[in-house]
C-alpha positions in Angstrom: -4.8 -5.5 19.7 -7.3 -8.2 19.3 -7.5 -9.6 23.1 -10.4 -8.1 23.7 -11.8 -9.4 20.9 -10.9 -12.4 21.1 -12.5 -13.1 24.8 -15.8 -12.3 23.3 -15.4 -14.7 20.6 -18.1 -17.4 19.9 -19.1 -19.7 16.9 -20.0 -18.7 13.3 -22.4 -20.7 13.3 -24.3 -22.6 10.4 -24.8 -19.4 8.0 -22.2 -18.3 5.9 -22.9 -15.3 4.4 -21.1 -13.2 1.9 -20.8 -9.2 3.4 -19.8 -6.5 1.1 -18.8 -3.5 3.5 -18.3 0.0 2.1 -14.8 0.9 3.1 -14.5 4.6 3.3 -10.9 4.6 4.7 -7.4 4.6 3.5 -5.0 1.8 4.6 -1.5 2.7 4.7 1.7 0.6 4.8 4.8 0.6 6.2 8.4 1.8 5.9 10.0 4.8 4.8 12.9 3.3 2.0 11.2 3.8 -1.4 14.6 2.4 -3.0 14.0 -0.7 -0.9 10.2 -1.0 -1.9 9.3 -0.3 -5.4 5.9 -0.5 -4.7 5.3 2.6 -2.9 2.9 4.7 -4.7 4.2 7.7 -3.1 5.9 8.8 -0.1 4.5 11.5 2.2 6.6 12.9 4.9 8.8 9.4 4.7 5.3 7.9 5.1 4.8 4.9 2.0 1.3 4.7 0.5 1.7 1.3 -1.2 0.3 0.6 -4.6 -2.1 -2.1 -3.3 -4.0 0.9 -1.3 -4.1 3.2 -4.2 -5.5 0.2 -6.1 -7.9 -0.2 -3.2 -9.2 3.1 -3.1 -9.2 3.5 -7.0 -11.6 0.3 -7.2 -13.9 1.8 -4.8 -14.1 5.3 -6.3 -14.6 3.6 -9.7 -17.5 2.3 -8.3 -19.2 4.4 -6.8 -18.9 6.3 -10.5 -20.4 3.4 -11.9 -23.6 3.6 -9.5 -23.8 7.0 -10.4 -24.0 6.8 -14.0 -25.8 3.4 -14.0 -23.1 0.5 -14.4 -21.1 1.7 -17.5 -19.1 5.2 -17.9 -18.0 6.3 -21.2 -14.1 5.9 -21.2 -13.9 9.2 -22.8 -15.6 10.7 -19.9 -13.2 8.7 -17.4 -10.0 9.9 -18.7 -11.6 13.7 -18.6 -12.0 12.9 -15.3 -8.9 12.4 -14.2 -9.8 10.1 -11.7 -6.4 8.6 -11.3 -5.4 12.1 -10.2 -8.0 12.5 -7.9 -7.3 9.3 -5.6 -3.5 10.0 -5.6 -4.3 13.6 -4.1 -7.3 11.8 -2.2 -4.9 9.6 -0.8 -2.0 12.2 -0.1 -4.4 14.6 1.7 -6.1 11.9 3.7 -2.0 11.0 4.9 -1.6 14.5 5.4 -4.0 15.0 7.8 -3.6 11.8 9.6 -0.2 12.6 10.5 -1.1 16.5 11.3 -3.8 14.8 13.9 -1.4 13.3 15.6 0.9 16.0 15.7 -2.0 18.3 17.1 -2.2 15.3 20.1 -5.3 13.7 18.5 -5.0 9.9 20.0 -7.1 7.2 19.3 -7.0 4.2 22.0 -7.0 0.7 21.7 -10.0 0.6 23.7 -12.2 3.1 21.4 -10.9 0.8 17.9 -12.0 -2.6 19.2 -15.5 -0.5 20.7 -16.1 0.6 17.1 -15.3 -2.6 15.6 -17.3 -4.8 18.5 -20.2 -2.7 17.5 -20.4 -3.4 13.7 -22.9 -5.4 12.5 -21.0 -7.2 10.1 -19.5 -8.7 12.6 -21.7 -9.8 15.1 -23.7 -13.2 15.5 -27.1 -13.0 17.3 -26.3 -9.5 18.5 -22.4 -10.5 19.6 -19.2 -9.9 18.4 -17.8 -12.9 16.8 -14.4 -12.9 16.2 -14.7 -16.4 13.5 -17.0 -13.8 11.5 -14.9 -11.0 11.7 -12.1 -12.8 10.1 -14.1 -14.4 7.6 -15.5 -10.7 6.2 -12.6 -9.6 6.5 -11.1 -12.3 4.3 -14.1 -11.9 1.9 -12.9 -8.3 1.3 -9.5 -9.3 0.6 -8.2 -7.7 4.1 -6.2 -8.2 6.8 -7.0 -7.6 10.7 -3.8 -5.3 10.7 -5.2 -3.3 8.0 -8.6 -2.9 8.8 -7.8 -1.9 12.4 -5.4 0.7 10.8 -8.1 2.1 8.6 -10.5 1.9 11.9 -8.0 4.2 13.6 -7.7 6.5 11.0 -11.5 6.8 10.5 -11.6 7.8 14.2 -8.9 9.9 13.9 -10.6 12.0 11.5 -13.8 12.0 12.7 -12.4 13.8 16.1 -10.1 16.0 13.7 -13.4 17.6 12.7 -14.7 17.5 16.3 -11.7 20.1 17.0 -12.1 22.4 13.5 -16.1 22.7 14.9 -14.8 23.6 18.6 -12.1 26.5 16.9 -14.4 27.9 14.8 -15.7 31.3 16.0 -18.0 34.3 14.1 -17.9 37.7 15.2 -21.0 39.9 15.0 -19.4 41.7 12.5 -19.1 38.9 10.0 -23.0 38.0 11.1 -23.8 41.5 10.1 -21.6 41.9 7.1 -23.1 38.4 6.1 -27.0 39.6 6.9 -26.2 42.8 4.8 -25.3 40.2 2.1 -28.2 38.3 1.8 -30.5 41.0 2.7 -29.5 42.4 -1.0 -32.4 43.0 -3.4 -32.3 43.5 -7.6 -34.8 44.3 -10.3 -34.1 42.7 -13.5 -35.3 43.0 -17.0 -34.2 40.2 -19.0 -34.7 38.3 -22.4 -34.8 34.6 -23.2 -33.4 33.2 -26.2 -34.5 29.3 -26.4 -32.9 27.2 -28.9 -36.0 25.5 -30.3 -36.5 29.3 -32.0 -33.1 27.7 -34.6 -34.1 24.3 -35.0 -35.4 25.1 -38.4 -32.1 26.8 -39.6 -30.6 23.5 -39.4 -29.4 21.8 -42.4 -28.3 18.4 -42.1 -26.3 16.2 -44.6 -25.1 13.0 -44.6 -21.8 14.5 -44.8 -21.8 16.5 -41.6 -24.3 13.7 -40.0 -21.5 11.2 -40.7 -18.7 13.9 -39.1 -20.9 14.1 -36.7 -21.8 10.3 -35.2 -17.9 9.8 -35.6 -17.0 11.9 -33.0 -20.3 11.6 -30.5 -20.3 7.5 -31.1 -19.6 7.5 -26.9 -23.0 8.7 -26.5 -24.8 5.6 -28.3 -22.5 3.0 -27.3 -24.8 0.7 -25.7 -24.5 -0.5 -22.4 -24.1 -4.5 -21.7 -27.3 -6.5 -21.2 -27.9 -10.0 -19.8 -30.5 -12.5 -19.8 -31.5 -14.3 -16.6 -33.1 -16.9 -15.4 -33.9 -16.6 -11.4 -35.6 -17.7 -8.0 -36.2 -15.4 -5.0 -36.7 -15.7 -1.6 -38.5 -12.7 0.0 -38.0 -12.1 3.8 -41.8 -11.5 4.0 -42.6 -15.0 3.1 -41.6 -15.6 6.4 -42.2 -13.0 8.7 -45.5 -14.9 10.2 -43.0 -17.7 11.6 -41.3 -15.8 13.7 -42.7 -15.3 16.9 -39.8 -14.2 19.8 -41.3 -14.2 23.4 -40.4 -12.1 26.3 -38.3 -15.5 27.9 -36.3 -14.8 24.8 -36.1 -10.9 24.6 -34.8 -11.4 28.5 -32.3 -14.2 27.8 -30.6 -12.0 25.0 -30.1 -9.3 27.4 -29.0 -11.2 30.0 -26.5 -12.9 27.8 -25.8 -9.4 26.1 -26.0 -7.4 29.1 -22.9 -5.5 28.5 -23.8 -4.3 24.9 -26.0 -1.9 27.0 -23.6 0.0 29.4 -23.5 3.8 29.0 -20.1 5.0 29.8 -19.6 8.0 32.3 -20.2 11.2 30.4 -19.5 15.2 31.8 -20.7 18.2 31.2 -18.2 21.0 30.7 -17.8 24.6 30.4 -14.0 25.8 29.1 -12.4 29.4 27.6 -9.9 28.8 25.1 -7.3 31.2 23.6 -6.0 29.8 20.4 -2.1 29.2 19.8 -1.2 28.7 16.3 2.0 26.7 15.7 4.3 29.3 14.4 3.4 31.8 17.3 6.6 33.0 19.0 7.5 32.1 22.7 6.3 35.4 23.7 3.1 35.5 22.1 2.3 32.0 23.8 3.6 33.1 27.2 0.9 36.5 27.1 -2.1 34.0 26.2 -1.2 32.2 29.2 -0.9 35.2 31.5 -4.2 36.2 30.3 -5.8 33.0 31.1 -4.3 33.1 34.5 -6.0 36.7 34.8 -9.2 35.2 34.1 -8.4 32.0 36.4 -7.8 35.0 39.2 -11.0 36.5 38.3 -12.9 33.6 38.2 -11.4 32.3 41.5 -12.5 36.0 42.7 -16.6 35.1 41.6 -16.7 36.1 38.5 -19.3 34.8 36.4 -17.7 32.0 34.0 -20.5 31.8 31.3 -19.7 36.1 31.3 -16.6 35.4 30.8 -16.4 32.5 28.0 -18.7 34.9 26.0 -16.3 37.7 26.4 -13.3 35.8 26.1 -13.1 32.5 24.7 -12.1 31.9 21.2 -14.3 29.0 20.1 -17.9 28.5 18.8 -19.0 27.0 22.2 -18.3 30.8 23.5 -22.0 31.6 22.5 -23.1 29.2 24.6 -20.9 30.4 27.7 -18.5 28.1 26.8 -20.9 25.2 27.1 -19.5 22.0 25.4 -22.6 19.5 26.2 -22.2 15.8 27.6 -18.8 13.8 26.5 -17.5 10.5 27.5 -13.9 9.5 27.7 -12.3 9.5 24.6 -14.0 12.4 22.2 -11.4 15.6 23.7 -7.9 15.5 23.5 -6.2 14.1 26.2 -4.5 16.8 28.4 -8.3 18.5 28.0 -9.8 14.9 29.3 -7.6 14.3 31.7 -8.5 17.6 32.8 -12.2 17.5 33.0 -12.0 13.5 34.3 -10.1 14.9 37.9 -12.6 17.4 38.1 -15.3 17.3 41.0 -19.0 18.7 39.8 -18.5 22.6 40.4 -15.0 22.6 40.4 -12.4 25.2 38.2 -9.6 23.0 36.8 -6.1 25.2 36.5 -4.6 25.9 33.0 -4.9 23.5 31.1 -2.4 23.4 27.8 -3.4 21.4 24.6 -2.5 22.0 21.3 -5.0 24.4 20.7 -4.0 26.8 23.2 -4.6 27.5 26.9 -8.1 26.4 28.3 -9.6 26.9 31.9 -12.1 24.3 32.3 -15.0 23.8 35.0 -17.2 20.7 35.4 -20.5 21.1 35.3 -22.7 18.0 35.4 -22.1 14.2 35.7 -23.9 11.5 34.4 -22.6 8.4 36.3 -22.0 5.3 33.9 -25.0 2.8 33.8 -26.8 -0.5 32.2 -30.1 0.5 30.3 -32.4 -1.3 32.1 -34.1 -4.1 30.1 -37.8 -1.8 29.6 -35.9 0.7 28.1 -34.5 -2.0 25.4 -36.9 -4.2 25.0 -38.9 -3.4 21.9 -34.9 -3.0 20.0 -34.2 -7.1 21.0 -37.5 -8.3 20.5 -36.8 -6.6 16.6 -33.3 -7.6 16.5 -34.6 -11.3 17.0 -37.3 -11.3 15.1 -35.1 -10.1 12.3 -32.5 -12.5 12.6 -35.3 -15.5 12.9 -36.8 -14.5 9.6 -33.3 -14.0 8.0 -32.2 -17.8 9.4 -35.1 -19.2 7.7 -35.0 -17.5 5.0 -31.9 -18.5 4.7 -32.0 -22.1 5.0 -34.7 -22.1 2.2 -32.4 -20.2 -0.4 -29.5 -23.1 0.4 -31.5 -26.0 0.8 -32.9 -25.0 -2.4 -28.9 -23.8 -4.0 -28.2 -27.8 -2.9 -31.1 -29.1 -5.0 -29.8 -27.2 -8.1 -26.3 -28.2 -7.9 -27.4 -31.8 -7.7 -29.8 -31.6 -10.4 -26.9 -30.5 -12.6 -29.0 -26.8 -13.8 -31.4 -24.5 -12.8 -33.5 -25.6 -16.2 -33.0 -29.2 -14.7 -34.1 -28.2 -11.1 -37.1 -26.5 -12.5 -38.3 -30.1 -13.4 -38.9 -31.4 -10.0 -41.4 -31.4 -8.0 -40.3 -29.6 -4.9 -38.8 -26.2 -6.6 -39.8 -23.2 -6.2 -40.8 -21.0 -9.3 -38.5 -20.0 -11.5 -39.0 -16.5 -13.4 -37.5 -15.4 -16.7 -36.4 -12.1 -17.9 -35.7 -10.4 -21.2 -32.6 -8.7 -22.1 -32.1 -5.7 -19.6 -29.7 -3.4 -18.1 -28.3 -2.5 -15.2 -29.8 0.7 -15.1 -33.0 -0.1 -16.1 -33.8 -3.4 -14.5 -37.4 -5.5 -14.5 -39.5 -4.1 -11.7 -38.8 -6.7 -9.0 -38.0 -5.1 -5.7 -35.1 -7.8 -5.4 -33.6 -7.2 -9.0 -33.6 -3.2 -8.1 -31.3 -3.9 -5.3 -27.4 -3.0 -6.0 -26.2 -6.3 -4.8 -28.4 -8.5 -7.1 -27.3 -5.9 -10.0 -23.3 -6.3 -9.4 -23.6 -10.0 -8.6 -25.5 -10.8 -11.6 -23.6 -8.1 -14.2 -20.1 -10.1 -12.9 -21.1 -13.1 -14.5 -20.9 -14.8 -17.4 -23.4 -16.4 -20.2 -24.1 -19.7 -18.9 -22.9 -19.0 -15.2 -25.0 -19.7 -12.1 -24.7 -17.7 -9.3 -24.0 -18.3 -5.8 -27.1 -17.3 -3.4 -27.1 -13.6 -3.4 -28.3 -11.4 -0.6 -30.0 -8.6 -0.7 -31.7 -5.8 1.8 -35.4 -8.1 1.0 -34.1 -11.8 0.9 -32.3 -13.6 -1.1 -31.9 -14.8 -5.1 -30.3 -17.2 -7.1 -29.7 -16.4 -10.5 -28.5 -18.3 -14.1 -27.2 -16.0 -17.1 -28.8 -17.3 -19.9 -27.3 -14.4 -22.6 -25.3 -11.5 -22.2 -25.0 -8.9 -25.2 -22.0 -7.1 -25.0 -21.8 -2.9 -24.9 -21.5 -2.1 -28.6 -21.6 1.1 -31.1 -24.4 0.7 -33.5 -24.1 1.6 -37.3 -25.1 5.3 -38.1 -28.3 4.0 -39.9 -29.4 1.8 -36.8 -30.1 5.2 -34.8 -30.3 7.6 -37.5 -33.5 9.0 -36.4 -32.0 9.8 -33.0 -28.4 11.0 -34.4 -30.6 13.8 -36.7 -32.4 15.0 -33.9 -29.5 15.1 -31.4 -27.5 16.9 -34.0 -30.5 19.2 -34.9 -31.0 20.2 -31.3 -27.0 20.6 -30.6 -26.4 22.8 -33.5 -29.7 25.0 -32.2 -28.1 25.2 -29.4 -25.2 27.0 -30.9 -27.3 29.2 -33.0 -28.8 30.4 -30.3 -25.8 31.4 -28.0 -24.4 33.2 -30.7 -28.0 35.2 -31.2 -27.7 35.8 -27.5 -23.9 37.1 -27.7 -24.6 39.3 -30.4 -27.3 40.5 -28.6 -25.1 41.1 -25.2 -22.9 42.5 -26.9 -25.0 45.5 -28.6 -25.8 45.8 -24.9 -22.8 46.7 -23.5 -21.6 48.6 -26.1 -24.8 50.8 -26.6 -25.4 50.5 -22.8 -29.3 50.0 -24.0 -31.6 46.9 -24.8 -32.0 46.5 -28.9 -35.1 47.6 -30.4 -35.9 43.9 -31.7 -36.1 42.3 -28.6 -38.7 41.4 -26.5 -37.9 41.6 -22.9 -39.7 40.8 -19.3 -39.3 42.4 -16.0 -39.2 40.9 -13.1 -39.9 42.6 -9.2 -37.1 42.6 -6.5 -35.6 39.1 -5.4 -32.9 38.0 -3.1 -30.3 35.5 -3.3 -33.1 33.4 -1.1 -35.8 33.8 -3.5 -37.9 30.3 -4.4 -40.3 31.7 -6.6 -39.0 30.9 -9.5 -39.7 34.1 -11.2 -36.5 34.3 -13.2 -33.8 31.2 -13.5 -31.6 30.4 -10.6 -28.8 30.5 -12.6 -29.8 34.1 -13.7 -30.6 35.8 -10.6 -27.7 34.6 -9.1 -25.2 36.1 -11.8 -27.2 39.4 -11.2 -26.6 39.2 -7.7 -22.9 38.3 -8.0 -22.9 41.3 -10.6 -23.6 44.1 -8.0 -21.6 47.0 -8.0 -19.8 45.5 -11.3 -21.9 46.4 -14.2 -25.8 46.5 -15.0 -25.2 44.1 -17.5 -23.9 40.5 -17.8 -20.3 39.5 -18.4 -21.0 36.5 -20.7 -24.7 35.0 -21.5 -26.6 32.6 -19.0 -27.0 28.9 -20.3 -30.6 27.7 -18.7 -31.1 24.5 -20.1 -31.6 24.8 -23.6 -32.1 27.9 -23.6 -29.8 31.7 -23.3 -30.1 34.2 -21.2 -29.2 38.1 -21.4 -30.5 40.4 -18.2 -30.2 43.9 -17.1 -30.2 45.5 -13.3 -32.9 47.6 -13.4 -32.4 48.5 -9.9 -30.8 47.3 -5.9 -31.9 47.8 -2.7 -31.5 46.6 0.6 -34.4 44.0 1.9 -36.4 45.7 4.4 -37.5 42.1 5.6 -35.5 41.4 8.9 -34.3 37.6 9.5 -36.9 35.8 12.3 -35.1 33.9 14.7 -34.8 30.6 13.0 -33.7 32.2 9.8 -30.7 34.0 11.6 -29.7 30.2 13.5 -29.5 28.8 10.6 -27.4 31.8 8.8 -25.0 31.7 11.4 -24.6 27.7 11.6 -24.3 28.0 7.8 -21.1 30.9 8.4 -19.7 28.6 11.3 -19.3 25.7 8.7 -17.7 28.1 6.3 -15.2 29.4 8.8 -14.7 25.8 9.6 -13.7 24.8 6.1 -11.5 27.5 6.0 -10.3 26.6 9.0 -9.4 22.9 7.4 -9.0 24.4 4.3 -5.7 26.9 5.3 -4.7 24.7 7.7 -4.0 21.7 5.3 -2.3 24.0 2.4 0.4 24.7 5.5 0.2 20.9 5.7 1.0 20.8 2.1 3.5 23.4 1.7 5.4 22.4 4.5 5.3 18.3 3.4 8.1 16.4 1.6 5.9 14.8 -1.3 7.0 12.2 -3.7 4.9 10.0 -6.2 6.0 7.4 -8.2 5.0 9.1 -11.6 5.4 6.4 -13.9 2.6 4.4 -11.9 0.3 6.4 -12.8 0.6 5.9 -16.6 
């Protein structure tokens, strides 16, 4: 697997620099004997999931939580979340589909994993692969080659997966028109707004129900950790000025780099497809194919093939006449590949069989593989070396400087001599409210510096601006206060919540006299709007409002529960409905129909993996999860 890689191989280098890459791929195990391995997670289809990769992927979502919601999530909120639920089904669906791409005859070569690899640049050295740094991130992030090209090979397999749902789906006018008719619908509304700040004076507090209270909402004033730092940056701009990369150099790196700029061969093509679904009988697959070989006569005969793939074909391209754009080797399944790679430019392939059904293909354009020349990528190099010049330096300044402190024993001790660079202070902050330093902003200074410590120097931390080195000089741990530490708040957040309440119970009453007198109330005061469509951005009435009212058509005239906006409740009555006499322009109508496409894609994905699912031997190792 790695040959390739490993002829391109070259030195590391002097720089050794700590790459976190976001992993949005599973990596599976293997072995199908869960009573020989007790640490399968689950088992899908005899396939093992290990615990490691649920452990993986767990980490990672938790994460990305975290960044979300600051650094620090409630653990009341994380168990309502369910979130060890969610990467177990993440984990069995991503499986699920793996192994239904490859029973469909998606393949994903050697050739196409080490291209995507070659071409990441966490792995390459003055614009080259480099297979010493490839195993050293790789090591960093806890990985194996084995695993990572696994996970490179399921990424791609997914990725054309989707390339095949886009090519099946199809609309029909009628859906377009059904769909226009949808969103061409009109209301008039009279409603009634019942804000909560109308009950805030009702509420009585007491240090009995305040107490109650703060007991059971402490999660929301638990506060987050805080550190301390002490720290020294080193800002790429500092540097930029002593960088200068001449055309000499710009033409040795593409001499030297001259294959990072082929173009592979890529064709045009034109195809009709008839869809075969897996369980259609012998017979229904044998009258597809006779009709395909009618068109292949008629085509042979002069028909028109763009005619015909609108007529005919069952995919999206069939709007275009069939027209699937520029591909190179590798992005169609392979019988369809095969097939359009034999063909001469003009020529009609036979029937071609894949496991979407029965296509006739016919080549329309080639674009012969090439080199760019070096114009064309001139102004990228001379960038990409300017970059890495300033980064170098940079560099070399953060760990000459990283030496210095070690040696002087601190940073405080460091600080003394003559030859450092200044060192800044903060006050006690958080992760989600940091001092406003571009550097301290970034998410890697923020997780390096939160990991550590009181009293615990850092290593030298990159970031997307330069690079830092850091000292903890305090951390305060995430704590509840006492009740009379944030009583002030706790009243007010109590006031407003129970106003809240007494509001949504004035609006219910009020809904309710509604429905059941099938007229407004006497006592309140209501506001009426003019007609809007399920497009409407005026804001005239809530979003959350009109869209009930919409969904409410042919229903009733009034609301089945009241509408929550904010603070405030909502009660409405249709006044009136018509249909928009405002016809959709051009783009408007592109963009409904890409819109239904996607829908009738995921429904696509969406039916076909429940049969996935259904049909799939499933087992999960229950007591993991505890």
């Amino acid at each position: 697997m790695l040959n390739l890689l490993r002829k391109n191989a070259q030195s590391f280098g002097v720089q050794l620099i700590v790459i976190i890459i976001a992993v949005v791929f599973i990596f599976w195990g293997v072995g199908t004997n869960v009573k020989d391995n007790p640490n399968a997670f689950a088992v899908v289809n005899g396939k093992e999931i290990p615990y490691r990769d649920y452990q993986q992927q767990y980490e990672r979502t938790l994460e990305q939580y975290r960044q979300q919601f600051g650094g620090h999530i409630p653990k009341e909120l994380l168990e309502s979340m369910g979130l060890k639920e969610q990467v177990l089904d993440q984990l069995i669906q991503t499986e699920l589909m793996r192994q239904g791409a490859m029973q469909m005859g998606i393949l994903v070569s050697d050739e196409a994993i080490q291209r995507k690899i070659q071409a990441m640049e966490a792995f390459r050295d003055e614009g080259r692969f480099d297979l010493e740094k490839y195993k050293l991130v790789l090591e960093q992030n806890r990985l194996s080659p084995a695993s990572f090209e696994t996970g490179i090979h399921n990424d791609l397999l997914m990725q054309r997966l989707f390339d095949v749902f886009d090519m099946l789906a199809t609309l029909s006018p009628a859906e377009i028109q059904q769909w226009s008719e949808y969103v061409g619908q009109e209301v008039k509304l009279a409603y009634a707004s019942i804000p909560s700040e109308d009950f805030i004076k009702k509420v009585v507090i007491t240090d009995e129900v305040l107490v109650k209270w703060y007991d059971a909402n402490q999660h929301n004033y638990k506060t987050p950790p805080q550190i301390k730092l002490q720290y020294i940056t080193f800002p790429y701009s500092e540097d930029v000025k002593q960088v200068v990369v001449n055309d000499q150099a710009v033409k040795t790196f593409y001499s030297e780099h001259v294959d990072q700029y082929n173009v592979p061969e890529k064709r045009r093509a034109r195809h009709i497809l008839l869809k075969v679904l897996p369980d259609d009988t012998a017979e229904v697959r044998q009258a597809k194919r006779d009709r395909v070989v009618a068109l292949l006569t008629q085509l042979k005969n002069g028909a028109d093939f763009s005619r015909l793939a609108q007529q005919f074909s069952e995919d999206s391209s069939k709007t275009k006449g069939g027209d699937l754009g520029f591909f190179s080797r590798g992005q169609m399944v392979q019988p369809f590949e095969d097939a359009v790679f034999a063909l001469q430019k003009g020529e009609l392939s036979d029937v071609v069989e894949t496991p979407f059904g029965f296509h006739l293909v016919r080549l329309e354009e080639i674009q012969p593989a090439k080199t760019q020349a070096l114009e064309e990528v001139t102004s990228s190099i001379r960038e990409q070396l300017e970059q890495q010049g300033v980064k170098a330096i940079t560099f070399k300044k953060a760990s000459a400087a990283y030496e210095e402190i070690i040696r002087a024993g601190s940073l405080a001790n460091y600080g003394r001599t003559g030859n450092a660079h200044p060192i800044r202070q903060t006050d006690f902050f958080m992760r989600e409210a940091p001092p406003k330093d571009d550097m301290m902003n970034d998410p890697a200074f923020l997780q390096a510096a939160f990991k550590l410590r009181k009293g615990e120097l850092s290593s030298t931390v990159e970031t997307a601006t330069g690079y830092a080195i850091f000292f903890v000089d305090d951390v305060r741990e995430s704590a509840v206060p006492e009740l009379t530490a944030v009583r002030e708040q706790v009243e007010q957040d109590y006031a407003k919540a129970k106003s809240v309440e007494l509001a949504q119970a004035s609006a219910k009453e009020t809904l309710k006299k509604m429905q059941e007198q099938k007229q407004w109330p006497g006592d309140v005061q209501r506001q009426e709007s003019g007609y809007l469509s399920r497009n409407d951005v005026s804001g005239e009435v809530p979003d959350e409002l009109l869209q009930d009212a919409l969904n409410r058509i042919g229903k009733d005239i009034f609301p089945e529960n009241v509408i929550a906006v904010g603070p405030a409740y909502y009660v409405y009555q249709i006044v009136d409905i018509r249909q928009s006499r405002e016809k959709l322009d051009a783009d408007r109508q592109h963009a409904l129909e890409q819109q239904l496409l996607e829908l009738n894609k995921n429904t696509l994905v969406t039916e076909w993996l429940g049969k996935l699912r259904k049909e799939a031997s499933v087992w999960t190792n229950t007591r993991m999860l505890q």
